[in-house]
Backbone as XML, in Angstrom:
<?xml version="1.0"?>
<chain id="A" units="angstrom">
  <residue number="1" name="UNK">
    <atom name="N" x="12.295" y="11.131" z="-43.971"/>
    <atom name="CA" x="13.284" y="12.078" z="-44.462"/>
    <atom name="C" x="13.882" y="11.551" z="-45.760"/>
  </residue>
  <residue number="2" name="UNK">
    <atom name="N" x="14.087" y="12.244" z="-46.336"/>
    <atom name="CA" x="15.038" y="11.916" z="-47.805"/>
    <atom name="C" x="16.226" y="12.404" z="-47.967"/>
  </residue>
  <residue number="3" name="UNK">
    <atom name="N" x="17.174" y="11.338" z="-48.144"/>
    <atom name="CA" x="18.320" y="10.899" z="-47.774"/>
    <atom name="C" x="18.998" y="11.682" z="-49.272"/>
  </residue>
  <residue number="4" name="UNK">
    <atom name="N" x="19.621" y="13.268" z="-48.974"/>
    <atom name="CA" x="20.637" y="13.911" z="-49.534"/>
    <atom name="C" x="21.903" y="14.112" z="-49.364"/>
  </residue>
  <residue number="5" name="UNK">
    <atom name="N" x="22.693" y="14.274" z="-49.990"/>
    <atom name="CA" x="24.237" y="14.828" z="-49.679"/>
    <atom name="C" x="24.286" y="15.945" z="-48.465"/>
  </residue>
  <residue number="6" name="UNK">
    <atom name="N" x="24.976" y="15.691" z="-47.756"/>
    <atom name="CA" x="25.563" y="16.955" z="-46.350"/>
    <atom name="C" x="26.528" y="17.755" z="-46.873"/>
  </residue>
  <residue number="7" name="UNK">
    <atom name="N" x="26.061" y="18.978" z="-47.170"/>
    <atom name="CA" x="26.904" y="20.280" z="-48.012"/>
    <atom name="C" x="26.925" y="21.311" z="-46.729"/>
  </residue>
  <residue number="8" name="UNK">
    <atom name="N" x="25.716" y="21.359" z="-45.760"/>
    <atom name="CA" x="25.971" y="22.438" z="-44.707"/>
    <atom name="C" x="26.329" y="21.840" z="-43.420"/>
  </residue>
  <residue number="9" name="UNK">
    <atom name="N" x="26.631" y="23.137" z="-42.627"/>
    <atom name="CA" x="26.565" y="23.153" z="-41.246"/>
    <atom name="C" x="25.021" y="22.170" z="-40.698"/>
  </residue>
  <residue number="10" name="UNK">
    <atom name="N" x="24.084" y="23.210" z="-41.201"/>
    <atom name="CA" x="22.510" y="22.408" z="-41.456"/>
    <atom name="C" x="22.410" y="21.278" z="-41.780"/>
  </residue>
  <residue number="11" name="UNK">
    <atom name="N" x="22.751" y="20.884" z="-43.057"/>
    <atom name="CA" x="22.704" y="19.788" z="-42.877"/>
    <atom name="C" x="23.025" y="18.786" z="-42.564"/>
  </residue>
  <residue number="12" name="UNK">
    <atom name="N" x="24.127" y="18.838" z="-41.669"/>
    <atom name="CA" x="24.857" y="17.897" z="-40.746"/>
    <atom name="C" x="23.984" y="17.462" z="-39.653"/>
  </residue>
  <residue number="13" name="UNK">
    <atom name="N" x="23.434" y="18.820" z="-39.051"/>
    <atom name="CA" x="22.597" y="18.601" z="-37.924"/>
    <atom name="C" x="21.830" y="17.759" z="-38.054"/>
  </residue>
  <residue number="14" name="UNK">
    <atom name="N" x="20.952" y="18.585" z="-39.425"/>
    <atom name="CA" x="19.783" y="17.414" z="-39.288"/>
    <atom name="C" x="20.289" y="16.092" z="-39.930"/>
  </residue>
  <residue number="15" name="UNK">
    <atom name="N" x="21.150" y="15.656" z="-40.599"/>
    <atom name="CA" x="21.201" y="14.219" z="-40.024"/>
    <atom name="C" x="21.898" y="13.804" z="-39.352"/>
  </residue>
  <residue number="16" name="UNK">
    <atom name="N" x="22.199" y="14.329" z="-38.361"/>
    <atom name="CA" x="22.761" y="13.985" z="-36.970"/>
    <atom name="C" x="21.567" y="13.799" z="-35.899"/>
  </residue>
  <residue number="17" name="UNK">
    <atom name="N" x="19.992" y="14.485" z="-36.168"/>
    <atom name="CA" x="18.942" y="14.483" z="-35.264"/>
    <atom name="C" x="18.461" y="13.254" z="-36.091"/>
  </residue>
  <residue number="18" name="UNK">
    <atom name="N" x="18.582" y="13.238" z="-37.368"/>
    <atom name="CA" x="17.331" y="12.182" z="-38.078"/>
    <atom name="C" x="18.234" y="10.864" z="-37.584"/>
  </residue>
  <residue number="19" name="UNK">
    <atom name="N" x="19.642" y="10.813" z="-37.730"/>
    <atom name="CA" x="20.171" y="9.845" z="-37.008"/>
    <atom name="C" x="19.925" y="9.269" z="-35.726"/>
  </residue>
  <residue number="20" name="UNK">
    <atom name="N" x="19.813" y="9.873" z="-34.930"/>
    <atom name="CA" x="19.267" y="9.355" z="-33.469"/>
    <atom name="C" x="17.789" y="9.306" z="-33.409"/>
  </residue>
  <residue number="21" name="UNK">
    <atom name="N" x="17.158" y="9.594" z="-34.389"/>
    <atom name="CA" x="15.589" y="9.248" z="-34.455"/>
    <atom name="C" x="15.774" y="7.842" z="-34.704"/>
  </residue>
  <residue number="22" name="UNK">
    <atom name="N" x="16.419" y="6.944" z="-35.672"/>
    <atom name="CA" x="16.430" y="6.077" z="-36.049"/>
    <atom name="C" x="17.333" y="5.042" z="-35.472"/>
  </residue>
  <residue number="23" name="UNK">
    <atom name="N" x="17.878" y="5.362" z="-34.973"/>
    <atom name="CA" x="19.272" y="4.835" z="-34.311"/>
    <atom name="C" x="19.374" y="3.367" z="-34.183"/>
  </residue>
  <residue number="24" name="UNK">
    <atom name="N" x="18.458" y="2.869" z="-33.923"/>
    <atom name="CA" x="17.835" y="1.559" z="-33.226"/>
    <atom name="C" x="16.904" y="0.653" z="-34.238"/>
  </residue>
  <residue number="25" name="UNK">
    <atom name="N" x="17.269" y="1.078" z="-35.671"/>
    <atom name="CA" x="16.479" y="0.644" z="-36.719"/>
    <atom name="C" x="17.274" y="-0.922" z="-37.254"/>
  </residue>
  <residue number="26" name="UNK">
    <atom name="N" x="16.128" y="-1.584" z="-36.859"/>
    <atom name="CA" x="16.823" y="-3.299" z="-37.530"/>
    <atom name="C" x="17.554" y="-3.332" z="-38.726"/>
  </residue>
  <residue number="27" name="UNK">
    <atom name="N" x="18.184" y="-4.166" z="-39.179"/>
    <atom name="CA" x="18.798" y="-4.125" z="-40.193"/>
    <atom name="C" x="18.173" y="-4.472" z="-41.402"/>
  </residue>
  <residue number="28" name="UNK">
    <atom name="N" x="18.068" y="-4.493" z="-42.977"/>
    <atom name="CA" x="17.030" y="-5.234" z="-43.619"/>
    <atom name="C" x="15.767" y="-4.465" z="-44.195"/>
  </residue>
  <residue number="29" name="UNK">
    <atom name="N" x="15.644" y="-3.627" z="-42.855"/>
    <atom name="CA" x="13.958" y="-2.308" z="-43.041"/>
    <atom name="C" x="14.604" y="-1.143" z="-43.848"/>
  </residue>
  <residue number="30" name="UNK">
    <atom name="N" x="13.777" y="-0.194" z="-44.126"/>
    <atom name="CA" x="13.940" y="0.845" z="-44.552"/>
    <atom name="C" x="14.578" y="1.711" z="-43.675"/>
  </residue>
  <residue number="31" name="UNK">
    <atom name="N" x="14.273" y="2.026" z="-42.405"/>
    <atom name="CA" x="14.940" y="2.598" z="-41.486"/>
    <atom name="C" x="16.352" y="2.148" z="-41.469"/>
  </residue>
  <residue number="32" name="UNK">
    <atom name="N" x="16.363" y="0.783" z="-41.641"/>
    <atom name="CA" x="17.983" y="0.177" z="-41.434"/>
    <atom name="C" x="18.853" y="0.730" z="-41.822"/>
  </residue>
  <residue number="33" name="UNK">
    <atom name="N" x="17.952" y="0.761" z="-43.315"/>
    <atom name="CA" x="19.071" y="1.243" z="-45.178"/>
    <atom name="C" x="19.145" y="2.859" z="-44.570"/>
  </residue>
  <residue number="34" name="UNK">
    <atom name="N" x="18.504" y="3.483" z="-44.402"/>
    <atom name="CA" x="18.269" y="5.245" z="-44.222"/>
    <atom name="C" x="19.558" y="5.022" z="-43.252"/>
  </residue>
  <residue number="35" name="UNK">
    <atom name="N" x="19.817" y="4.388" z="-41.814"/>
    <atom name="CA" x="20.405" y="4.368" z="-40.547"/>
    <atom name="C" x="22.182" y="4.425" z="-41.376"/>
  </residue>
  <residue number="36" name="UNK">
    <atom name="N" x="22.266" y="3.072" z="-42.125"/>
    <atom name="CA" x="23.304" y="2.725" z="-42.475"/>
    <atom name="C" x="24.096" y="3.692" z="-43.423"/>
  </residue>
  <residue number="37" name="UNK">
    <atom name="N" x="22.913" y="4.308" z="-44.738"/>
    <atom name="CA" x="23.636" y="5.317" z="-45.595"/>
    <atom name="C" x="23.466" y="6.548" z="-44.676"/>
  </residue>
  <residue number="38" name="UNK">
    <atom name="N" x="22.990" y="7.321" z="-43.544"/>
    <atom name="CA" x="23.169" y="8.645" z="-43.099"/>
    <atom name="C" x="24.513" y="8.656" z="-42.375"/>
  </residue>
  <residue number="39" name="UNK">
    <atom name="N" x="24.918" y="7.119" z="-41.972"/>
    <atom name="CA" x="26.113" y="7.184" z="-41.465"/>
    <atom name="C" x="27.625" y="7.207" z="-42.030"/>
  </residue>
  <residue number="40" name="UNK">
    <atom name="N" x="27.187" y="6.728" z="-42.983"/>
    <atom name="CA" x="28.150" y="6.939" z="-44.183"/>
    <atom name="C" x="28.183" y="8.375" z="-44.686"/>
  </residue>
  <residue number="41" name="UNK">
    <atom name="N" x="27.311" y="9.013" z="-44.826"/>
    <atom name="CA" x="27.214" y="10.241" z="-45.118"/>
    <atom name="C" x="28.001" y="11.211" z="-44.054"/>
  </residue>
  <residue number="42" name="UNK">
    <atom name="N" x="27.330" y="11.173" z="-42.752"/>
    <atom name="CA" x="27.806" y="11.952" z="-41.713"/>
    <atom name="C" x="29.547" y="11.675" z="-41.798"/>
  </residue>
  <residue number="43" name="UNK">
    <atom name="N" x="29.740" y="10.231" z="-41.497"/>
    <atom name="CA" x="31.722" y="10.328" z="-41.457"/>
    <atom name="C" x="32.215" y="10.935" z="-42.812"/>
  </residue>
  <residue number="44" name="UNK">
    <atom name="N" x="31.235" y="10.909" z="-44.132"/>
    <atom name="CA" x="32.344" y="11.451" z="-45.093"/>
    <atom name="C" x="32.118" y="13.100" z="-44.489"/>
  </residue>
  <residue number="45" name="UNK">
    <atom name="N" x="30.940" y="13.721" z="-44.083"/>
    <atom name="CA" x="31.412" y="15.057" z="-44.041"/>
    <atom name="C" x="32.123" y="15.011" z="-43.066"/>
  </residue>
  <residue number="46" name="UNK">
    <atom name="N" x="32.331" y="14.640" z="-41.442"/>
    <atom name="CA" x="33.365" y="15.149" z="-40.258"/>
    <atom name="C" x="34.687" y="14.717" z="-40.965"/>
  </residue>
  <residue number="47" name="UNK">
    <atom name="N" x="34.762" y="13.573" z="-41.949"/>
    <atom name="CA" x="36.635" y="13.473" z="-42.305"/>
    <atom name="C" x="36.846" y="14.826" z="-42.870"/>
  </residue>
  <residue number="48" name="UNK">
    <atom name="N" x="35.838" y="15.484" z="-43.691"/>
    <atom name="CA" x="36.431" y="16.266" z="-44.350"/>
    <atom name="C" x="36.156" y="17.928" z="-43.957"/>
  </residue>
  <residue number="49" name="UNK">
    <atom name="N" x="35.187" y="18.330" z="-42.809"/>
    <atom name="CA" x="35.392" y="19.189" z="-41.769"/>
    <atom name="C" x="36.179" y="19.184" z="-40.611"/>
  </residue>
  <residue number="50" name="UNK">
    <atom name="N" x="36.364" y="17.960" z="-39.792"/>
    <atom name="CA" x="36.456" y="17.791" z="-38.698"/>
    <atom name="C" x="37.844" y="16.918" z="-38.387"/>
  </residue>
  <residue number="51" name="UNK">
    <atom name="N" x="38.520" y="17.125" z="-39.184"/>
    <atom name="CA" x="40.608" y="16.500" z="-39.175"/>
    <atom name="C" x="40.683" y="16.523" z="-37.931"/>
  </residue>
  <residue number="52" name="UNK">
    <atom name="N" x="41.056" y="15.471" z="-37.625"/>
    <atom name="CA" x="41.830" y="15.325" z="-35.864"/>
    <atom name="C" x="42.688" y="14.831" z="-36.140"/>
  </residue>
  <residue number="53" name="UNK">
    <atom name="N" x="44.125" y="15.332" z="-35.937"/>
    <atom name="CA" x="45.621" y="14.573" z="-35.982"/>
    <atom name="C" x="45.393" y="14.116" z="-34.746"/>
  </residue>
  <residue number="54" name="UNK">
    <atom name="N" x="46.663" y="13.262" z="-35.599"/>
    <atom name="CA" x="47.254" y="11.842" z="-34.201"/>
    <atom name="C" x="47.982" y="12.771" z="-33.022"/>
  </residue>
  <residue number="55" name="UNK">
    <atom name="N" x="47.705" y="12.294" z="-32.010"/>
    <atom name="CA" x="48.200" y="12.544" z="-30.810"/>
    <atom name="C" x="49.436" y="12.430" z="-30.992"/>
  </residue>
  <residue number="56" name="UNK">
    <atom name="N" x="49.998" y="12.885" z="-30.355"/>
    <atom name="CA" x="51.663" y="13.023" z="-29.649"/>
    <atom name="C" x="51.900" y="11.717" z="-29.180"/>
  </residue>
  <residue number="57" name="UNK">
    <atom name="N" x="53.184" y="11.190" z="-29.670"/>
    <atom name="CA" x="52.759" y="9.818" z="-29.160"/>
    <atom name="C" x="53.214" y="9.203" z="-27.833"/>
  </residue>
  <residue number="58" name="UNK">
    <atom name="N" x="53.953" y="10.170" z="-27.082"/>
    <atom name="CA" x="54.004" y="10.120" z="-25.696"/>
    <atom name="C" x="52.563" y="10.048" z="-24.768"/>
  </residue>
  <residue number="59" name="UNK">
    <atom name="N" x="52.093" y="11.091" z="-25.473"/>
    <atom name="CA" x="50.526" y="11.183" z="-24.882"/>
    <atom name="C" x="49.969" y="9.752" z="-25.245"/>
  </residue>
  <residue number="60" name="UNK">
    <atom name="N" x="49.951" y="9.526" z="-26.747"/>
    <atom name="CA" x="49.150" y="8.002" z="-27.113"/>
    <atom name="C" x="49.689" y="6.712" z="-25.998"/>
  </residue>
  <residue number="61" name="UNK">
    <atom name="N" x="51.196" y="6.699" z="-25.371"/>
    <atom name="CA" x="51.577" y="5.802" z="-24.900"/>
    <atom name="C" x="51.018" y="6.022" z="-23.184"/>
  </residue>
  <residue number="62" name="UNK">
    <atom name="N" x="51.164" y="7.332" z="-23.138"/>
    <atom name="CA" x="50.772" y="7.398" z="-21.878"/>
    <atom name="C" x="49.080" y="7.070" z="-21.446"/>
  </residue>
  <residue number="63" name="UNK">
    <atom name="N" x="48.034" y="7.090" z="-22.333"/>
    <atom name="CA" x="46.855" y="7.167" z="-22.370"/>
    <atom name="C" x="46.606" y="5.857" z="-22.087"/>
  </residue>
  <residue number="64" name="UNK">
    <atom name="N" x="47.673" y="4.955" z="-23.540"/>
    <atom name="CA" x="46.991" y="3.503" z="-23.457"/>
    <atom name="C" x="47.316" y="2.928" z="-22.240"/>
  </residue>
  <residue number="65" name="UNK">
    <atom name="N" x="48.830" y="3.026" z="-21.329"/>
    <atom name="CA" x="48.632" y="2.585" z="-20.055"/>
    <atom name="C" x="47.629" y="2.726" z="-19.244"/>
  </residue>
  <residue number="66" name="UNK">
    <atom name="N" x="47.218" y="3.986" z="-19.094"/>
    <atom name="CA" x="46.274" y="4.005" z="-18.321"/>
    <atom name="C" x="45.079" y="3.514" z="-18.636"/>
  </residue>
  <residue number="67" name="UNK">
    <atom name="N" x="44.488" y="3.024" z="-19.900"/>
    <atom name="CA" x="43.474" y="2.483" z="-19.881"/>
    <atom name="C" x="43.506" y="0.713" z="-19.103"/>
  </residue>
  <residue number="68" name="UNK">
    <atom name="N" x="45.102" y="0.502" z="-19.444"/>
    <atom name="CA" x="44.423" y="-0.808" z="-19.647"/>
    <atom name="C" x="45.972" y="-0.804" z="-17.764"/>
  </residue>
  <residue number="69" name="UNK">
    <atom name="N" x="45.572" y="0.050" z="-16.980"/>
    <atom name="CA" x="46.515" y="-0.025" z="-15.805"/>
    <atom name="C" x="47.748" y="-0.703" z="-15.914"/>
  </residue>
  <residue number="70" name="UNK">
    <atom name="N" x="48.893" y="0.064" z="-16.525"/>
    <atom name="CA" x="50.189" y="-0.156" z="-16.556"/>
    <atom name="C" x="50.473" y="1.139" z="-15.848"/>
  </residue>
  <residue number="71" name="UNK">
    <atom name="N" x="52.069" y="0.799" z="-15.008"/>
    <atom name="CA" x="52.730" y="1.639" z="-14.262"/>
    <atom name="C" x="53.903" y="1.944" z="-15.252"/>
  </residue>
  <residue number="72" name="UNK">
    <atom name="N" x="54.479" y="2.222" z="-14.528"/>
    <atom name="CA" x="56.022" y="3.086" z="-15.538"/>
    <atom name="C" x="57.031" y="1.351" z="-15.305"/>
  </residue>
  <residue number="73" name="UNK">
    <atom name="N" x="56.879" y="0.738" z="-14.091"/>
    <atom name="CA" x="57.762" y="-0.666" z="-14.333"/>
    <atom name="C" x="56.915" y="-1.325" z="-15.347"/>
  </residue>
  <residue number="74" name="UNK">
    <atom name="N" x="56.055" y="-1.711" z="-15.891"/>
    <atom name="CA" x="55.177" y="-2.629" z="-16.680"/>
    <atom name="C" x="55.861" y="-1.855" z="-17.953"/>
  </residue>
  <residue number="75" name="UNK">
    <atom name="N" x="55.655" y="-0.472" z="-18.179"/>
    <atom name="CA" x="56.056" y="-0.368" z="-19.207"/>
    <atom name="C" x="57.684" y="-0.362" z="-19.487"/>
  </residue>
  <residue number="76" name="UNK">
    <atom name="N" x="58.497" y="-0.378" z="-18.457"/>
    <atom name="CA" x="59.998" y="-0.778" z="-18.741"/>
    <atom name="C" x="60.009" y="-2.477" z="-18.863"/>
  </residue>
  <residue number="77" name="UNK">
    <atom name="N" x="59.335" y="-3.720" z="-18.465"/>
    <atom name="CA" x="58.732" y="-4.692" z="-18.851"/>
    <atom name="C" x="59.295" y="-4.817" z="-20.251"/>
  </residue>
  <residue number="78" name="UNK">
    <atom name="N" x="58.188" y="-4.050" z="-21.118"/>
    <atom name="CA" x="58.295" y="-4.099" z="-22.441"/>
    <atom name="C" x="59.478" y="-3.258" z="-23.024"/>
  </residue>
  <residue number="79" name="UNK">
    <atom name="N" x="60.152" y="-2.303" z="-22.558"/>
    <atom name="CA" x="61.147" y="-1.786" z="-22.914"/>
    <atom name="C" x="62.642" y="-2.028" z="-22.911"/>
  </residue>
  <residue number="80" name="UNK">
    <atom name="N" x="62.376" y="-2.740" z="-21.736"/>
    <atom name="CA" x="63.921" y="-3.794" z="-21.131"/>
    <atom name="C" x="64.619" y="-2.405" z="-20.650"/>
  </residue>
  <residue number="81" name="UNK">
    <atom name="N" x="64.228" y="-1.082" z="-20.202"/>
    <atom name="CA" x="65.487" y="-0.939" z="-19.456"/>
    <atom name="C" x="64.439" y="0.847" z="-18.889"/>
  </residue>
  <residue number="82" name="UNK">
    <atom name="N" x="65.019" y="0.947" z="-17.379"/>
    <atom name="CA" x="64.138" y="1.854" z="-16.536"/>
    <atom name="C" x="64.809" y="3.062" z="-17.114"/>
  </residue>
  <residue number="83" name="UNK">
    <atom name="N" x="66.037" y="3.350" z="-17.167"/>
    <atom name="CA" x="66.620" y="4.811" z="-17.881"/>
    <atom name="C" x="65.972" y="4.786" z="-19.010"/>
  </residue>
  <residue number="84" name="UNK">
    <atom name="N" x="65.593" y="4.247" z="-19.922"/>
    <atom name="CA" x="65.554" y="4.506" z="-21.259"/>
    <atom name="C" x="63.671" y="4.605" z="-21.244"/>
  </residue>
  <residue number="85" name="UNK">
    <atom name="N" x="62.930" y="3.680" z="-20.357"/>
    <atom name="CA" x="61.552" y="4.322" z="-20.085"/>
    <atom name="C" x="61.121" y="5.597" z="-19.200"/>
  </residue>
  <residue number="86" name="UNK">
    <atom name="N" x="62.078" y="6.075" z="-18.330"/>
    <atom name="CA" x="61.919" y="7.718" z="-17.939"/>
    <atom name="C" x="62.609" y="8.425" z="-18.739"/>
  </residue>
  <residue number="87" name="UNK">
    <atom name="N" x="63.462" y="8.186" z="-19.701"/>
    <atom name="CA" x="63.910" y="9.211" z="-20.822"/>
    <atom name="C" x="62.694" y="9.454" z="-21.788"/>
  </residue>
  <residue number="88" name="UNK">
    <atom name="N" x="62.016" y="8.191" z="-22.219"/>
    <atom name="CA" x="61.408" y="8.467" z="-23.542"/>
    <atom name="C" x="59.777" y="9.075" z="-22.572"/>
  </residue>
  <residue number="89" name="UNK">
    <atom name="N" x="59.474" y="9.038" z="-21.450"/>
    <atom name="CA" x="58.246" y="9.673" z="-20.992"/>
    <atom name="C" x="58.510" y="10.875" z="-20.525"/>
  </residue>
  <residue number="90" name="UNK">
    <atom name="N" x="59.632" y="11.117" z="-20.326"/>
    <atom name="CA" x="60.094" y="12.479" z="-20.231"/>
    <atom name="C" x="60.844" y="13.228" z="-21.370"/>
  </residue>
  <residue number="91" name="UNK">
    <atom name="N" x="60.479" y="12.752" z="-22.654"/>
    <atom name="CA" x="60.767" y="13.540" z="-23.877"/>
    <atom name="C" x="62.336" y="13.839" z="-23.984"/>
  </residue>
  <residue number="92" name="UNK">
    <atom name="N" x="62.926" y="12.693" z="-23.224"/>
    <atom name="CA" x="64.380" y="13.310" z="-23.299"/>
    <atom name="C" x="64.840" y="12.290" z="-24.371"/>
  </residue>
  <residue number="93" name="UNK">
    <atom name="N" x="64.505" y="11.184" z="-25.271"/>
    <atom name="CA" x="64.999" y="10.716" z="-26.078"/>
    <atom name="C" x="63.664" y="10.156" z="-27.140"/>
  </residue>
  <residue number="94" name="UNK">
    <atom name="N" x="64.371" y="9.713" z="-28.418"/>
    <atom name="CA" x="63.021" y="9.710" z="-29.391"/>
    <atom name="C" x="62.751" y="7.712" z="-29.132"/>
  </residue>
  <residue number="95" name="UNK">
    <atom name="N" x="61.439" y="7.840" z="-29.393"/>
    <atom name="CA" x="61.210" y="6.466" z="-29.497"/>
    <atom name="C" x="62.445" y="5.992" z="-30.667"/>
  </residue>
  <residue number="96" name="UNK">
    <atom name="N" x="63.158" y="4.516" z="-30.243"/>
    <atom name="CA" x="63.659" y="4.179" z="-31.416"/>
    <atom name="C" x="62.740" y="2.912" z="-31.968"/>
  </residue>
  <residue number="97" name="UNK">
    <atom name="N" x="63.276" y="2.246" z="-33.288"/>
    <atom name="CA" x="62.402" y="1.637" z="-34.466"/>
    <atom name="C" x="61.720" y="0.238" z="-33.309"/>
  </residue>
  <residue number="98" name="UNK">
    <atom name="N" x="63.142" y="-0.214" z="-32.560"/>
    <atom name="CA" x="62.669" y="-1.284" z="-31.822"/>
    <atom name="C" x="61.965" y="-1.175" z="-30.895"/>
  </residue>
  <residue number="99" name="UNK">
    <atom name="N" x="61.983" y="0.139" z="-29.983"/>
    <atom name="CA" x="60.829" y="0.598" z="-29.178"/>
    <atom name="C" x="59.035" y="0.735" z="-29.752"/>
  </residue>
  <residue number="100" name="UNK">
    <atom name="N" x="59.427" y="1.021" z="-30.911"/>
    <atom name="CA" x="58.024" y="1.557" z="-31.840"/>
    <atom name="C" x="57.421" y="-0.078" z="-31.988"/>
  </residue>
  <residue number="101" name="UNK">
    <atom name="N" x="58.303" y="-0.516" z="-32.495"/>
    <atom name="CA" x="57.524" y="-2.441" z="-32.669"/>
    <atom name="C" x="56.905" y="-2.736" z="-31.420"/>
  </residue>
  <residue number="102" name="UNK">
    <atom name="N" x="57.589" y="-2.667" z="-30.402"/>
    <atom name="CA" x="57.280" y="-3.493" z="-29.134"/>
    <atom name="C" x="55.898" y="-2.698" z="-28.242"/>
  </residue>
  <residue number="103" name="UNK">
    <atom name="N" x="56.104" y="-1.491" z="-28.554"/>
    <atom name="CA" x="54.708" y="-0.633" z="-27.989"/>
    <atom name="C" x="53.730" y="-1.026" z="-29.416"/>
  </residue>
  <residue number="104" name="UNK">
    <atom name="N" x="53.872" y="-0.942" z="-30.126"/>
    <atom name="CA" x="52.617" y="-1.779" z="-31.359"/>
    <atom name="C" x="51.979" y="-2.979" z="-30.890"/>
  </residue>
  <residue number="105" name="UNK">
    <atom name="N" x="53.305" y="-3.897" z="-30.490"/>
    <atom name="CA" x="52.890" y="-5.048" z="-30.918"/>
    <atom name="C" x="52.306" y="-5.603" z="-29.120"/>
  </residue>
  <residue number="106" name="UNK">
    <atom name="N" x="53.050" y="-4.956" z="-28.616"/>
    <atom name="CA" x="52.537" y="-4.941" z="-26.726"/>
    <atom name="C" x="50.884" y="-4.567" z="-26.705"/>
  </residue>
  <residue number="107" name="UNK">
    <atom name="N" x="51.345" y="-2.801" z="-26.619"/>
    <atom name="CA" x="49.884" y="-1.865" z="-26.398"/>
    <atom name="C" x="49.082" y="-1.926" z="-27.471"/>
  </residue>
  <residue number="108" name="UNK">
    <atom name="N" x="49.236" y="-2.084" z="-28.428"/>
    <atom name="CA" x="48.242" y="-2.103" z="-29.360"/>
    <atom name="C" x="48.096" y="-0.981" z="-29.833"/>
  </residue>
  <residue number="109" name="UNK">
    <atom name="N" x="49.239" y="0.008" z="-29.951"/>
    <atom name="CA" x="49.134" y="2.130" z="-30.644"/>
    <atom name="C" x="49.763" y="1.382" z="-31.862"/>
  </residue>
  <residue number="110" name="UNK">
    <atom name="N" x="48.779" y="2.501" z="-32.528"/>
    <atom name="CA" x="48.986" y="2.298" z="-34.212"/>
    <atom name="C" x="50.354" y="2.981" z="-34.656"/>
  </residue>
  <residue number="111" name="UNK">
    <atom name="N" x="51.273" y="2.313" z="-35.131"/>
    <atom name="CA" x="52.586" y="2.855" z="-35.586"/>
    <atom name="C" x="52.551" y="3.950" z="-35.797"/>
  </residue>
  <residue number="112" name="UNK">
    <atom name="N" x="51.636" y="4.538" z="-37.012"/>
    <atom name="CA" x="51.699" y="5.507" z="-37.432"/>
    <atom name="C" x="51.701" y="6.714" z="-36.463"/>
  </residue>
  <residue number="113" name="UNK">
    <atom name="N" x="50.919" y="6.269" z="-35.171"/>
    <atom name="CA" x="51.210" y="7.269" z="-34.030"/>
    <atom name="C" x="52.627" y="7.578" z="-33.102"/>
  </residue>
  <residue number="114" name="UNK">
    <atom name="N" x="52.703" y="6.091" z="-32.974"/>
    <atom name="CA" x="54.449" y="6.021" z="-32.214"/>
    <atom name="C" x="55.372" y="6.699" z="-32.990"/>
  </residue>
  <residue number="115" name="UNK">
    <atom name="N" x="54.937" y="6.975" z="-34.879"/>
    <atom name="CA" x="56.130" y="7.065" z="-36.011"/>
    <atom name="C" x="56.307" y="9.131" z="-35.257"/>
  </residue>
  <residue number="116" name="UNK">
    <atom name="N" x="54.912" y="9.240" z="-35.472"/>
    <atom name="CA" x="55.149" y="10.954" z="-35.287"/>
    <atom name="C" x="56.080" y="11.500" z="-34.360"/>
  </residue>
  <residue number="117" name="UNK">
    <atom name="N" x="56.697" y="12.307" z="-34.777"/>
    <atom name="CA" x="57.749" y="13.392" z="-34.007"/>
    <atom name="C" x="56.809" y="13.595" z="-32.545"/>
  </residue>
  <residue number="118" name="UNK">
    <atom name="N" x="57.844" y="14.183" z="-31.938"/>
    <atom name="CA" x="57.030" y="15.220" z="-31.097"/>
    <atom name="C" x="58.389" y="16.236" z="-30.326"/>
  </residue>
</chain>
């Protein structure tokens, strides 16, 4: 295949199929170089079709517990206080600046998610 710019719907596909033809191409080969620039190609078109805003960041906080099995005490743990972790999971108060550090620097959610309203 010869490796063009993604302007369509079409041509997304097909290098989204020529992508998984190759998928598994060593690094170094020709397949590699084709593997490495179609992928570069494909993320510049989905950034610029396919925008996904940041989650809500109640949702982001609530998600990352559950990945990594925290309860609602684990996360008052990091919060230092049980009213103020059923307020902020129940949307009754806003994360504040020192809450936003400590879920960063705890859970590992990207500020910029904790920063968003909701």
């Amino acid at each position: 295949m010869q490796i063009r710019p993604i302007k369509t719907e079409l041509d997304y596909q097909e290098a989204l199929n020529r992508l998984e033809e190759i998928f598994t191409a060593k690094q170094g080969t020709t397949e590699g170089d084709e593997l490495e620039i179609l992928g570069i190609l494909i993320e510049n078109y989905e950034e610029e079709h396919f925008f996904v805003d940041n989650p809500d960041p109640i949702e982001a906080i609530k998600f990352r517990m559950d990945q990594i099995g925290l309860d609602q005490q684990d996360l008052t743990k990091i919060i230092g206080s049980k009213s103020r972790t059923s307020d902020l999971l129940n949307r009754k108060r806003p994360l504040s600046v020192r809450q936003i550090r400590l879920l960063h620097k705890e859970l590992h959610i990207p500020a910029d998610v904790l920063l968003k309203l909701y």
